[in-house]
C-alpha positions in Angstrom: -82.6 -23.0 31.5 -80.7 -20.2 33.5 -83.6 -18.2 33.2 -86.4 -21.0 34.1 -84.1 -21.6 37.0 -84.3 -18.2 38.1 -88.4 -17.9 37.7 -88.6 -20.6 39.6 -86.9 -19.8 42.5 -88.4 -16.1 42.3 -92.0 -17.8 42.7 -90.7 -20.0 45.2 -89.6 -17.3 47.4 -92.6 -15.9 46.9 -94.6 -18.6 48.4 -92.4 -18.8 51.3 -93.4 -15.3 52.4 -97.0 -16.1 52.6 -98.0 -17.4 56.3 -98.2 -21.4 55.9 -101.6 -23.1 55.0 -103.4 -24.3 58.3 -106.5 -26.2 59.3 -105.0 -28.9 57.2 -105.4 -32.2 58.5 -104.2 -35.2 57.6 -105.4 -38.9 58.8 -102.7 -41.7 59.7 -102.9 -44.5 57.3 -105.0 -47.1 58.4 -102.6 -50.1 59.1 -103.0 -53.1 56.8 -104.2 -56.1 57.9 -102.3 -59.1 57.6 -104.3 -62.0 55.6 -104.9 -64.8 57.4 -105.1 -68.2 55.6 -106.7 -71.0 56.4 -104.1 -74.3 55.5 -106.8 -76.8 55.1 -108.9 -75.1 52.7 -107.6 -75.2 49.4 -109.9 -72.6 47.6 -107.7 -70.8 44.6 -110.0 -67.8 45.4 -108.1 -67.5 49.2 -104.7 -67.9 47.5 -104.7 -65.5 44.7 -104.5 -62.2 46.9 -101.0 -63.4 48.0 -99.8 -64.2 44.9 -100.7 -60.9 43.1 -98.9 -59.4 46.5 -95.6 -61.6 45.5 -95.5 -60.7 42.2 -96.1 -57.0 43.0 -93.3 -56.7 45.6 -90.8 -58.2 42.8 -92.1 -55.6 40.5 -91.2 -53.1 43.5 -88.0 -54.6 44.0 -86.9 -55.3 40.1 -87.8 -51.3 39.9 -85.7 -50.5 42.7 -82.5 -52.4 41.3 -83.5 -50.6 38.2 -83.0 -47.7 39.4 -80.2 -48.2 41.5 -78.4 -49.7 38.6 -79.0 -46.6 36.3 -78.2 -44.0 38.8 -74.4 -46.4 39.0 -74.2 -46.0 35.4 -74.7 -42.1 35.4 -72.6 -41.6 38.1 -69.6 -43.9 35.6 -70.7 -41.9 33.1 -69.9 -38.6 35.2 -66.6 -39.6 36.7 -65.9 -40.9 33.3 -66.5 -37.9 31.1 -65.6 -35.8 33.9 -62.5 -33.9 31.9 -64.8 -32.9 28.5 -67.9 -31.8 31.0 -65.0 -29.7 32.6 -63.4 -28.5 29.4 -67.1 -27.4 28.0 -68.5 -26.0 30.9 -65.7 -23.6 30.9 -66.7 -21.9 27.8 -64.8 -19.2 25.9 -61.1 -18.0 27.1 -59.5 -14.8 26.4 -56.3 -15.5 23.9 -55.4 -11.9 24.2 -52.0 -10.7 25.2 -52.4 -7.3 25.0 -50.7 -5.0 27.8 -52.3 -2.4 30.0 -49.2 -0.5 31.1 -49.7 3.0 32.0 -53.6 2.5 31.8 -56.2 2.6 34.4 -59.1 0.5 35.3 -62.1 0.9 37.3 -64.6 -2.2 37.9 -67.5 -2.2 40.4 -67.7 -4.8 42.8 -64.2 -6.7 42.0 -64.5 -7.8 46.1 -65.5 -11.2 45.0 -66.1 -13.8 42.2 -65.8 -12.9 38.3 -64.9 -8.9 39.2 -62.2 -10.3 41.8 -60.7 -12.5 39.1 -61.1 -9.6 36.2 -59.0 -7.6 38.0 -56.4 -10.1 38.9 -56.1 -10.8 35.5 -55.9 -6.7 34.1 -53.5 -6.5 37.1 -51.3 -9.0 35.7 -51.0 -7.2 32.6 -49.8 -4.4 34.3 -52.9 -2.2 34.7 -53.6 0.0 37.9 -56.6 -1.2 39.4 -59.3 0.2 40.8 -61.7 -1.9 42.8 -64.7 -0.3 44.1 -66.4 -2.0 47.0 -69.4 -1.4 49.2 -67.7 -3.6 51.9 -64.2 -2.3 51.7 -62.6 -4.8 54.3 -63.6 -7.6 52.3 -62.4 -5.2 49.4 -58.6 -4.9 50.8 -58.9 -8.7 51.6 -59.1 -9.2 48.2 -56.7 -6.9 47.1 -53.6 -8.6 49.4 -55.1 -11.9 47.7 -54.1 -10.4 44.3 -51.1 -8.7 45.4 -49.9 -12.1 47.0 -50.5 -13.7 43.6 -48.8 -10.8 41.1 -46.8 -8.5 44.0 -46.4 -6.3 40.9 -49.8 -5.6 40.9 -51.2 -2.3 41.4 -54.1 -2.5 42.7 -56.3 -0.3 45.5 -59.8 -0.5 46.9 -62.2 2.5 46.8 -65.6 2.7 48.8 -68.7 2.9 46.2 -72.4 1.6 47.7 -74.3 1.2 44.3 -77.5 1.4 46.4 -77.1 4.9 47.6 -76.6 7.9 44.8 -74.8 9.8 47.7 -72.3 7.1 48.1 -72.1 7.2 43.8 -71.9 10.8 43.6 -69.0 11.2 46.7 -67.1 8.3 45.0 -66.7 10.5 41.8 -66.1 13.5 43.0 -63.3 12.2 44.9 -62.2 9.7 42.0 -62.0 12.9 39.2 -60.3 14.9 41.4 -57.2 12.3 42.3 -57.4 10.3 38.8 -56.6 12.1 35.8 -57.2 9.0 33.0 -59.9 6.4 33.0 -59.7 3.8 30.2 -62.0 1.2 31.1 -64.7 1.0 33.0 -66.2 -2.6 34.0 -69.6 -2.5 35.5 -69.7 -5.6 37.2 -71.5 -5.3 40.6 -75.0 -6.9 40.9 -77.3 -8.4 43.1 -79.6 -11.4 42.1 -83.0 -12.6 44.0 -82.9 -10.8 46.8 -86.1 -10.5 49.2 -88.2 -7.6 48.4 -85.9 -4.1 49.4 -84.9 -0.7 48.1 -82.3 1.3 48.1 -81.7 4.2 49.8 -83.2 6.4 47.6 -86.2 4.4 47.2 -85.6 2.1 44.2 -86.0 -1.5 44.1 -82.6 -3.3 44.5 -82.3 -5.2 41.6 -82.8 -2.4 39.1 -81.8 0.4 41.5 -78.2 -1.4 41.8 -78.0 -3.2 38.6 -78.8 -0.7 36.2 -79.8 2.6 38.2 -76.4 3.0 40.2 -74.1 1.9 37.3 -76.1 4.5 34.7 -75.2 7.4 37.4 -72.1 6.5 38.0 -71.0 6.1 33.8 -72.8 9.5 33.9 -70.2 11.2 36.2 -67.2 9.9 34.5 -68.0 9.7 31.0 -66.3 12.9 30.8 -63.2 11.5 32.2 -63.6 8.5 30.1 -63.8 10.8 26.6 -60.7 12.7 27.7 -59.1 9.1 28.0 -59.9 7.5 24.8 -59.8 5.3 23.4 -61.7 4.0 26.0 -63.9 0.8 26.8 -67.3 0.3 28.7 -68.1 -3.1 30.0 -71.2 -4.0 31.1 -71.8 -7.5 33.1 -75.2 -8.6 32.0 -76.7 -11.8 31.7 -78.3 -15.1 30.1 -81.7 -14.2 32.2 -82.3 -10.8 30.3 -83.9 -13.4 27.3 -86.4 -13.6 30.4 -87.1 -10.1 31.1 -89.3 -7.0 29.9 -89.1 -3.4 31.3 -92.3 -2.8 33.3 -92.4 0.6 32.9 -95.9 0.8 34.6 -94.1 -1.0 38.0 -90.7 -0.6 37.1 -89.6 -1.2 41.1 -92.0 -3.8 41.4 -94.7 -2.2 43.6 -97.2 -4.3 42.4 -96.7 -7.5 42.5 -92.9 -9.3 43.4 -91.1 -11.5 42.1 -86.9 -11.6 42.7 -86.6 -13.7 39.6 -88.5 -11.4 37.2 -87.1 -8.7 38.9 -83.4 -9.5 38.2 -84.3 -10.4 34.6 -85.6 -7.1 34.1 -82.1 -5.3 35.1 -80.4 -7.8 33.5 -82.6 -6.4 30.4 -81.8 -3.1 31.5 -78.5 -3.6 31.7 -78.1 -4.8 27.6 -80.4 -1.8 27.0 -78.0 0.5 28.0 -75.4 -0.9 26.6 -76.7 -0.4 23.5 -78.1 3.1 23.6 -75.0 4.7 24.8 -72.7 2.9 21.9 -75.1 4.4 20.1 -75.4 8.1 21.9 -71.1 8.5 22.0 -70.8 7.1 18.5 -67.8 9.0 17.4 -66.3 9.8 20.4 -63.6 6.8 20.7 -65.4 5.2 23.8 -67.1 1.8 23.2 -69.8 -0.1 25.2 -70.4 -3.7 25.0 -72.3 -6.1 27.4 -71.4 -9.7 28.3 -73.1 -12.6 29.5 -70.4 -14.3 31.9 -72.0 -17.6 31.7 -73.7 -19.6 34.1 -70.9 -19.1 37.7 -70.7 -20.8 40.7 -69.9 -17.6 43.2 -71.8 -16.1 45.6 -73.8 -14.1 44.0 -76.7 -16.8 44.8 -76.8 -16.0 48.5 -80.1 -15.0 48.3 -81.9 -17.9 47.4 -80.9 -21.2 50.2 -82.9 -23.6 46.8 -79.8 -21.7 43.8 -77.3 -22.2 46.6 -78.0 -26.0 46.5 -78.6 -26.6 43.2 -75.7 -24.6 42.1 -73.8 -27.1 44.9 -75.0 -29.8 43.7 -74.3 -29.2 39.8 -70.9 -27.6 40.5 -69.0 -29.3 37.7 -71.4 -28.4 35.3 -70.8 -24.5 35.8 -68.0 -21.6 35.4 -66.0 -21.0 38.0 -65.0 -17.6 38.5 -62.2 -17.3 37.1 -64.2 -19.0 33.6 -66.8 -16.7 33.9 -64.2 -13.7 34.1 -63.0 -14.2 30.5 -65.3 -12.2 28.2 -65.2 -9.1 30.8 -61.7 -9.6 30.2 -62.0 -10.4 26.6 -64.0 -7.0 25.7 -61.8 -4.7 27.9 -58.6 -6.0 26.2 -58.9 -7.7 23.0 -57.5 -5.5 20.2 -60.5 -6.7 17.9 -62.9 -5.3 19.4 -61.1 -1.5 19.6 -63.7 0.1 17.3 -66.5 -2.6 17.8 -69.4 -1.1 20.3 -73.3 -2.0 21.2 -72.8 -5.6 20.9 -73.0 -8.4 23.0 -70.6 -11.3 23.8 -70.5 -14.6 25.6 -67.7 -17.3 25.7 -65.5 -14.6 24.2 -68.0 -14.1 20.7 -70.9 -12.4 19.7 -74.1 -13.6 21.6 -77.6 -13.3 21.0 -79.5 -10.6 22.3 -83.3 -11.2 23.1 -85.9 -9.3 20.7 -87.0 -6.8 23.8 -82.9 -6.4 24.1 -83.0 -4.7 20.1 -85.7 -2.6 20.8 -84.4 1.4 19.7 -87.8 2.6 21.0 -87.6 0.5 24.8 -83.9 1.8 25.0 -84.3 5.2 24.8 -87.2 5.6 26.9 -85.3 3.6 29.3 -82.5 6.0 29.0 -85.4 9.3 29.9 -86.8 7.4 32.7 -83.7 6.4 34.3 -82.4 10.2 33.7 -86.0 11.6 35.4 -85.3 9.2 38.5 -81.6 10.1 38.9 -82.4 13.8 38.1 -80.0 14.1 35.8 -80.0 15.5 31.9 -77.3 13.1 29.6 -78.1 13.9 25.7 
């Protein structure tokens, strides 16, 4: 459904970027004339037109209170069942109690929504925090939002734009030089639908920030993260990838544009990886998983006014952030999954991955095109 949802408001973005159809004319109804009867002529040929017309505006009416009277009965049905939608829609929680003192945490765009709440919550259990933000004002706003709910929390904002490898690259080199321990890494900044753009260095922005910018920056501190372990990758995937296929032959969407398909495919991407680099550091003490957070009402819609609504409109029936938070949480602290790695989870459990997601053969060319673009050699 999520990634139906999705298509659909790809195409219809689509179509609002062509000019509007003209020369498209449409006549005014012709107004209907009233029949006139004549009361002293008792022909059953003059009255039957205004019986049928009676009988047809009960049908209207009878159809109306129908409907009226159904749309009562969901709406008792809503309020009613309110608690279980509630309780369901919230999915999975993370039972874990496990501690994080004297560990470090990095995670990509915890400004807002489910990375905000992940790192309240790693905070909490007494992790220091690292919350990398392209907009670092909205970054330190969120910070003094977790410090005013856990003042024990330590907690600090770092400047990282996923959309320019400079920004990447300058983040790193400052983060290895004043951190000496990374043991987990959340990769949780995205962008969905957006209008046709590219990054800085050229890239489309869905795959250029979803996958691209989170593959260079593992790349720079996987070093960091070896030295650390046992260490944990967490990569914020999706539902949608089920929708998506790598278009190798368009992979930033030259061709043809659709912000739908084109978040599905680094939502793809994004499981792909996941799943290649458990495999490339098996041994080395450092897992990778990738989670679906679920279906979340944040604002990661922005981009398309006809999601915004919807996901308005069906509010109850979604994650809030702090809901959707719980298997990032889940897979950077429960002590289950210490040796477990390539997998992916949803609702705190194992999830299904799509067929293209299991594919050895699309993940590893994956992993040489994404090297050749970044310009960068990881064996």
């Amino acid at each position: 459904m999520t990634g139906n949802l999705i298509f659909f408001c790809g195409q219809l973005q689509k179509l609002q970027s062509h000019d509007s159809v003209r020369g498209v004319s449409f006549a005014p109804a012709t107004p209907r004339t009233p029949l006139c009867f004549d009361i002293s002529c008792s022909a059953p040929e003059q009255q039957r037109p205004a019986g049928r017309d009676g009988k047809e505006q009960i049908r209207v009416v009878m159809l109306l209170l129908l409907i009226i009277a159904g749309l009562g009965v969901v709406t008792l049905l809503v309020i009613s069942f309110a608690p279980h939608i509630r309780q369901y829609a919230a999915g999975g929680v993370c039972k874990s109690t496990t501690r994080l003192d004297g560990k470090t945490v990095l995670i990509t765009g915890a400004n807002t929504g489910i990375g905000k709440e992940t790192a309240l919550d790693l905070a909490m259990r007494g992790a220091r925090v690292i919350m990398a933000c392209r907009d670092t004002e909205k970054g330190e706003e969120a910070a003094a939002s977790i410090r005013a709910a856990y003042p024990k929390a330590q907690v600090e904002v770092r400047e990282l734009d996923l959309a320019d490898t400079c920004s990447i690259r300058a983040f790193a080199q400052k983060f290895l030089r004043e951190v000496t321990q990374l043991h987990i890494l959340i990769n949780n900044a995205g962008v969905m639908m957006c209008p046709y753009t590219k990054t800085v260095d050229g890239f489309e922005m869905h795959i250029g920030v979803n996958h691209l910018g989170h593959f260079l920056l593992t790349f720079l501190l996987i070093g960091l993260l070896k030295r650390s372990a046992p260490a944990r990758i967490v990569v914020v995937s999706s539902l949608a990838h089920n929708f998506g296929w790598i278009r190798f032959h368009d992979l930033h969407s030259q061709g043809s544009y659709n912000s739908g398909l084109a978040y599905c495919q680094s939502k793809l991407a994004n499981v792909l990886f996941a799943r290649e680099s458990a495999r490339r550091l098996k041994g080395s003490n450092v897992t990778v998983n990738s989670v679906h957070p679920g279906t979340v009402n944040s604002d990661l819609t922005r981009h398309s006014t006809l999601m915004t609504i919807l996901f308005t409109v069906l509010s109850m029936f979604l994650k809030t952030p702090r809901e959707g938070a719980q298997t990032s949480i889940y897979c950077a602290v429960a002590e289950e999954l210490h040796s477990i790695s390539g997998k992916h989870f949803s609702d705190c459990a194992p999830a299904f991955v799509a067929p293209q997601g299991r594919s050895e053969d699309t993940a590893k060319r994956l992993w040489d095109v994404s090297c050749e673009l970044l310009g960068i050699e990881w064996d």
